[in-house]
N, C-alpha and C positions, 0 to 999 in steps of 0.2 A: 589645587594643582591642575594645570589645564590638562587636556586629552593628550595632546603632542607630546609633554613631556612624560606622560604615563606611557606612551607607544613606545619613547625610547628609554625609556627603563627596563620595558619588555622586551624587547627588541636588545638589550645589553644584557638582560638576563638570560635569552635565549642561546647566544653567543657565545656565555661561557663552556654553554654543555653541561651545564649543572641545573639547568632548571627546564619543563617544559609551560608555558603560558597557556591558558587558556582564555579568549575573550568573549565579550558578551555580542550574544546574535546581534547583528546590526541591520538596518535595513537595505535589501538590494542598493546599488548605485547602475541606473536606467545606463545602455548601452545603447548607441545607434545602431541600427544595423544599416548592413553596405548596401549600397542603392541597388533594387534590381533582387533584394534575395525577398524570397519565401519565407513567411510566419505563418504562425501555428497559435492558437489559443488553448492553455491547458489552463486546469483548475485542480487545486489540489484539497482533497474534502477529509473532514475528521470529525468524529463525533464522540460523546462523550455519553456514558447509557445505561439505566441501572440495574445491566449485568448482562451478560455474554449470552442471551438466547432470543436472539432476532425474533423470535416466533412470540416470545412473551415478554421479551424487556422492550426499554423503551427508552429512546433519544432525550436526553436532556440538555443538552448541547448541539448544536452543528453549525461549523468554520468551514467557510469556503475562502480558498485563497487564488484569485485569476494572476494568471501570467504567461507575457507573451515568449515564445522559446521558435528558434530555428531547425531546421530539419535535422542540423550537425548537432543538436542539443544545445546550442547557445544560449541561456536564457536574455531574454533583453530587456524585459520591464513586469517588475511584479507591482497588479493594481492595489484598490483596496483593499482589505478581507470584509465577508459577509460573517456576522458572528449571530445568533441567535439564540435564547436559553430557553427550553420549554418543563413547562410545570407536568411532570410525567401524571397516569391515574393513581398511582400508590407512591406513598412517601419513599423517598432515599433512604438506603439505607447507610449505615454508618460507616461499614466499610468503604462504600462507593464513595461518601460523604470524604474518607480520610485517603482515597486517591485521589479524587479528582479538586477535592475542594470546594464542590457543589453542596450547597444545603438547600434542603426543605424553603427556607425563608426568601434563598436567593434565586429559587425560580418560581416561587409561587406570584402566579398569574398572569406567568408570562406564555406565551405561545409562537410559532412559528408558520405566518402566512406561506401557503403550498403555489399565490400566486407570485408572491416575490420571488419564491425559491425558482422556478418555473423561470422569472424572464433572467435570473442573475446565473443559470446553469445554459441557458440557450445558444449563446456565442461559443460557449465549449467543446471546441475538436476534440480533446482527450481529458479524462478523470483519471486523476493520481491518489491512491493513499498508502500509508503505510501499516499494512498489511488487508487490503483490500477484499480477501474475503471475508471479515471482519466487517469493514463500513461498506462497503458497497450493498451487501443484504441487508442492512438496518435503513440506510436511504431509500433503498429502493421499494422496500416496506410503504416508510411515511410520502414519498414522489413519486410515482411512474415516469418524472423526466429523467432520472439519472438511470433508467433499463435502456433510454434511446441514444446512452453514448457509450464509447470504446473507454476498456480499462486499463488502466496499468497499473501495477504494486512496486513501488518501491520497495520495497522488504525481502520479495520473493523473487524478483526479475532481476537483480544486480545482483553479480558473483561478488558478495562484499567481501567473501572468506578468501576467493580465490586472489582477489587485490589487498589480502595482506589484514583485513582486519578481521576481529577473533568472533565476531557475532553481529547479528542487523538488528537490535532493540535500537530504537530513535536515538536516546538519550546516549547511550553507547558509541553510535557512530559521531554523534554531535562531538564527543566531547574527543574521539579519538583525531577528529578532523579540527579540534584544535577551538571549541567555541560553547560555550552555555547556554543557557535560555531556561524559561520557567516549565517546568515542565507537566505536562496534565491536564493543560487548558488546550479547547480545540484547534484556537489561532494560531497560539504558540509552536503546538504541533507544525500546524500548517508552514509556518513560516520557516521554521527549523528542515524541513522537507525539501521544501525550495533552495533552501541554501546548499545543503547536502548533495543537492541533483545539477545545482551548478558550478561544480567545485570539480575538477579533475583527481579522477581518478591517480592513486598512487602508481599503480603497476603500466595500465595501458596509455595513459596520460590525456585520456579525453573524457572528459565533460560525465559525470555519473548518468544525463540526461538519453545521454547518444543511448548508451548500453540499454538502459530503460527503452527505447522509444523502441531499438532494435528486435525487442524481445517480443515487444507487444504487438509487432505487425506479424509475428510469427502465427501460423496455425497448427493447434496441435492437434493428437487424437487419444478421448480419453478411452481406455481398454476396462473395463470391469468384469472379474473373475466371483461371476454369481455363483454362487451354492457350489463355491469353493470347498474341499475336504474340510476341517477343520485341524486337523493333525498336521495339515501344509501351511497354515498360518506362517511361521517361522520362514519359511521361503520365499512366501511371497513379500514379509516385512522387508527380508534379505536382499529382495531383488529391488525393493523402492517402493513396494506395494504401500499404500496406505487406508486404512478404514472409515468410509464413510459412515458415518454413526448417527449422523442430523434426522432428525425425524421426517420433517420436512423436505429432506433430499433423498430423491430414491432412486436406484436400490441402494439398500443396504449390503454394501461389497465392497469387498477389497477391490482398489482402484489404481490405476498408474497414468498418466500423460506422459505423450512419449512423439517425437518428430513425426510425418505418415513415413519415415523411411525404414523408420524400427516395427512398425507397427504388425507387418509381414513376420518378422521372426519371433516377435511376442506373440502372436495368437498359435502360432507353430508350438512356442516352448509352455503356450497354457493348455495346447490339446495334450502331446505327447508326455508331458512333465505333472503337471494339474489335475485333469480330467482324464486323463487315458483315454482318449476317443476321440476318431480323427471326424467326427459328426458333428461334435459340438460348436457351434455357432455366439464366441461371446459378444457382448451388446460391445459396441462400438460409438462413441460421437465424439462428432467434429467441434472445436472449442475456436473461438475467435477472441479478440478483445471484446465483443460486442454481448460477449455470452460468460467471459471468463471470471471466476471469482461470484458467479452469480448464482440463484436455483435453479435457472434454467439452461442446465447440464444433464 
């Protein structure tokens, strides 16, 4: 049976109201853009790694996906992906093995050239992933090219909740927007991300990308409440506070990012409310895309 008549089948199943479809990711279809506008080259990156501690695990994977997008979030053309599998120092393990998919066998001896990564990240105005504090410290680990460009998270910088859906795991949104893909390989990732950022939003009706791109020219200021009481924990969780705990990131303190315009009545309610003393002086910095999601915070 051809594709056409599979569309409307879907397309007569959806109609009734009795069914919701789901299709399989397909590839962008390249849009012109109007003569005379502005582009942008983003790249959306995703790694695969065996296991969650930047400092000691290690990339077995990494999918780069370029594409060109407009200032309004328009996407217009997504290129090839770069995909690469590296044979980590110590064997996979099984768990990792029965996420991702990744064996022992299937990356042994393979590697990942730091000069190709280097000229195929260069063209890139903005890096995308989803959840970017995540990949962005494991690349930037293995490359020092991806500390020389601006961030953005899909995951954390689009109100997905506030536009109606229940949670931002990839796989989640993929299929709440109506489409599948394999999921746990870097590309796939990648590709699925791209779609998702070009797709308008339900509530606001533009482009997932606009929202994204908005957030990330934003500057914030992160606030840390060192040698906080301990008995005020609960407060501060209360108020948004969250705990830095990474070895490798210091201090070790409850933290919050917050616009510079709050920033004035948050150190007010951490002298008076916190510390009891209007002497106290907490550590303050300024966060860009250039810094965000990264250790060097």
């Amino acid at each position: 049976m051809t594709t056409p008549h599979l569309e409307t089948m879907a397309r007569t199943l959806e109609a009734s109201g009795e069914y919701q479809i789901l299709r399989r990711l397909r590839p962008h279809q390249p849009i012109q853009p109007p003569p005379g506008t502005p582009t942008r080259s983003g790249l959306v990156v995703d790694v695969e790694t065996t296991g969650l501690n930047h400092d000691t695990d290690e990339i077995i994977e990494l999918a780069m996906t370029p594409f060109t997008y407009g200032l309004d979030g328009t996407i217009y053309a997504v290129g090839e992906s770069f995909q690469r599998l590296r044979e980590p120092s110590k064997p996979i393990s099984p768990q990792i093995t029965a996420l991702t998919g990744l064996t022992n066998e299937m990356v042994a001896g393979h590697t990942i050239d730091p000069a190709e990564v280097d000229a195929f990240v260069a063209p890139t105005s903005l890096c995308i992933a989803h959840n970017a504090s995540f990949d962005r410290r494991f690349v930037e680990r293995f490359n020092n090219v991806f500390a020389t460009k601006p961030w953005a998270c899909s995951l954390s910088q689009i109100d997905w909740r506030g536009e109606g859906f229940e949670g931002g795991k990839l796989a989640y949104l993929a299929q709440a927007s109506g489409f599948f893909y394999e999921r746990h390989r870097a590309m796939h990732d990648c590709l699925a991300t791209i779609a998702l950022l070009a797709k308008p939003l339900p509530k606001s009706r533009v482009p997932a990308l606009y929202h994204l791109l908005t957030n990330a020219r934003l500057t914030t200021w992160r606030i840390y409440a060192e040698h906080a009481p301990y008995d005020l924990k609960d407060l501060l969780k209360a108020r948004g506070y969250r705990w830095n705990g990474a070895p490798s990131i210091q201090p070790r303190a409850w933290y919050t990012d917050l616009p510079e315009e709050f920033v004035p009545p948050e150190l007010h309610y951490l002298r008076t409310e916190i510390y009891q003393s209007s002497t106290i002086e907490p550590r303050v910095t300024r966060i860009d895309a250039y810094k965000r999601f990264s250790d060097r915070i």
